[in-house]
N, C-alpha and C positions, 0 to 999 in steps of 0.2 A: 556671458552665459557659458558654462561650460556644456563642453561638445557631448556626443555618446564616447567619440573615442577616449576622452579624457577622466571618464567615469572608472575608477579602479580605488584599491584603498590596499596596503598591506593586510597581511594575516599573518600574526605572530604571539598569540595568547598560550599556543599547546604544542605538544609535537608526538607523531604516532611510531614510536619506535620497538622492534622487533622483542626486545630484551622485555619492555614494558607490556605489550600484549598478547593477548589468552591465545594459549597454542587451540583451541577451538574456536570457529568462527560465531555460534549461537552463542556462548557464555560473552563471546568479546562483544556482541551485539545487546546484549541485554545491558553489561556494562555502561556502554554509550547511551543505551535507550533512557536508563536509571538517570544517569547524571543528567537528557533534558528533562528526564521529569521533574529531577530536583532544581533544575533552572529555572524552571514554569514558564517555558515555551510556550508563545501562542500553538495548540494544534499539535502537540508532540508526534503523533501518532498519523498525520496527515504524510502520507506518501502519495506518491506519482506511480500510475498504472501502467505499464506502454505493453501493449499487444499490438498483432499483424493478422493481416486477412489471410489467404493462403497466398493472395496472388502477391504477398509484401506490403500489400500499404499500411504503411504503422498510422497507429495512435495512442493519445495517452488523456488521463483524467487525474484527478487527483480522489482518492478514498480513503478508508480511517481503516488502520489496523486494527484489530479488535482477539486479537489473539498470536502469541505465536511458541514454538518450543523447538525440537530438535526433529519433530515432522513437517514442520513447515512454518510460514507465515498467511493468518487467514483474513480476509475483510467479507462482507457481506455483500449481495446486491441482486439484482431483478435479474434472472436468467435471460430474459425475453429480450433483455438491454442490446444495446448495439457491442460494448464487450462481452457480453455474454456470450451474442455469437459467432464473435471473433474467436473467443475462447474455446467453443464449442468446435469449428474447424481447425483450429491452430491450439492447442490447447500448450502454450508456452509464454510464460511474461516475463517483465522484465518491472521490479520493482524500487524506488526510488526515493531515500529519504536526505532533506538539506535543512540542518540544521544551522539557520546563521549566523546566528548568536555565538555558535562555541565554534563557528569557522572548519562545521564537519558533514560528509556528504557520507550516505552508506547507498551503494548502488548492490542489488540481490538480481539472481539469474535462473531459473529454474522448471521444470516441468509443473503444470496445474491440473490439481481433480477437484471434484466437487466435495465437500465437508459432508456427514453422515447426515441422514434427515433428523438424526435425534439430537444433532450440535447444533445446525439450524434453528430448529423447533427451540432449542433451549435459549439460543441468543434475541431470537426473534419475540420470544414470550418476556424480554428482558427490556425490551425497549419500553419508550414511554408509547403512551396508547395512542395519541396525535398521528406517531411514523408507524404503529402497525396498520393504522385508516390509510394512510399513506400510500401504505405497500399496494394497498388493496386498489389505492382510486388512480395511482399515475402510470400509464403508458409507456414505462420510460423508454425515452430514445425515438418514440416516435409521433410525429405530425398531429399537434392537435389547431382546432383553430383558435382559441384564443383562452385567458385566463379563467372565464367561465366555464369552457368546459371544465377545467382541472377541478374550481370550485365543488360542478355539479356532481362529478364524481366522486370529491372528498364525501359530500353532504350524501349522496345515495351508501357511501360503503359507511358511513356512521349510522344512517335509517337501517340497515340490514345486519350491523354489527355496534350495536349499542354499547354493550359487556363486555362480552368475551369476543376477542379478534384471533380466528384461527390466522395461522400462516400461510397465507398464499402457496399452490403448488410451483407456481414459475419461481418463487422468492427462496434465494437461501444465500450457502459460505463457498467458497472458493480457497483453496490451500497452492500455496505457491512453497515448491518444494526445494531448496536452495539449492543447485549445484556450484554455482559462483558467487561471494560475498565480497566486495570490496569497500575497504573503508578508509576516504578520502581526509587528509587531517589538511585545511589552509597553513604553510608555512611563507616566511619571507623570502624575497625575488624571486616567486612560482616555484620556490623549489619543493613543491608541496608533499607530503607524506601517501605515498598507497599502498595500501597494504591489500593483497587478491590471494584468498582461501580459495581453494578449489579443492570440493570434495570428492573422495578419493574411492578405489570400488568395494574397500571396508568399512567405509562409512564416516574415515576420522579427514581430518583436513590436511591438506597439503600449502603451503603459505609463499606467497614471492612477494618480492618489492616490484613495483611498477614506477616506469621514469615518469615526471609530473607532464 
């Protein structure tokens, strides 16, 4: 039976070199984002959230990107949530995409504000109508007793909102503003590719190599 410690495999399909990528960090990321969609990645867009309390203690979830540009990268979620009010004290994340298949990691760094209520309101009217009941019947993050309540309250916010499902006031977008982008390329004997943008106080990028 093989061990945990013997669990490893090369990574040698690609390589991330300086000459080859986008002197901006957003264009070079959409790059990468394009070619998993064209792989058809389970989840392309599924990244890892890590925030921290004030007092430090980290955590992380995983969420779906659902937008991003040269202001930021946005995902949605319950204000009320347990990162929310991490977010809400600490307003600073750190976001996380692993791509396995193409042997590529992009790790983002940056201060977070809330998205306008009229980008909310517009993503949230976009959803299927099951997740805006949704929004409306889960607690998220906090102690319920058991799957019936969740039911009862899917079933009471579908009796009170049959048709039309406003947008919760606690539910909206959160914008994570990139100061640091790092995009990690698998090469062979760990000599792996990094490449760390760090944006500069005009607003363009600055680029270094990082040892694997």
């Amino acid at each position: 039976m093989t061990t945990l410690a013997e669990l490893r495999r090369e990574y040698a399909s690609r390589a991330l070199n300086e000459r080859d990528a986008n002197a901006d960090a957003i264009d070079q990321f959409k790059i990468w984002f394009n070619e998993a969609l064209e792989a058809q990645l389970l989840d392309t867009n599924a990244m890892t959230l890590a925030t921290a309390t004030p007092a430090g203690e980290p955590a992380a979830r995983t969420v779906l990107l659902k937008g991003f540009d040269r202001d930021g990268f946005v995902f949605f979620t319950n204000y009320d949530s347990a990162k929310g009010a991490e977010l809400g004290a600490n307003p600073r994340a750190c976001l996380h995409f692993f791509w396995a298949e193409l042997e590529r990691q992009v790790r983002i760094t940056g201060a977070v504000t809330k998205t306008s209520a009229a980008e909310s309101e517009s993503y949230f009217q976009s959803r299927p109508f099951e997740s805006r009941i949704g929004a409306w019947a889960s607690p998220q993050s906090r102690a319920v007793a058991d799957r019936e309540q969740l039911e009862r309250g899917f079933a009471e916010a579908l009796e009170q909102y049959p048709i039309d499902v406003p947008r919760p006031p606690h539910w909206g977008g959160y914008r994570v503003m990139p100061e640091r982008i790092e995009f990690w390329q698998g090469r062979t004997s760990r000599l792996h590719d990094r490449l760390l943008y760090t944006r500069t106080p005009d607003g363009s990028w600055s680029r270094s190599r990082l040892a694997p």
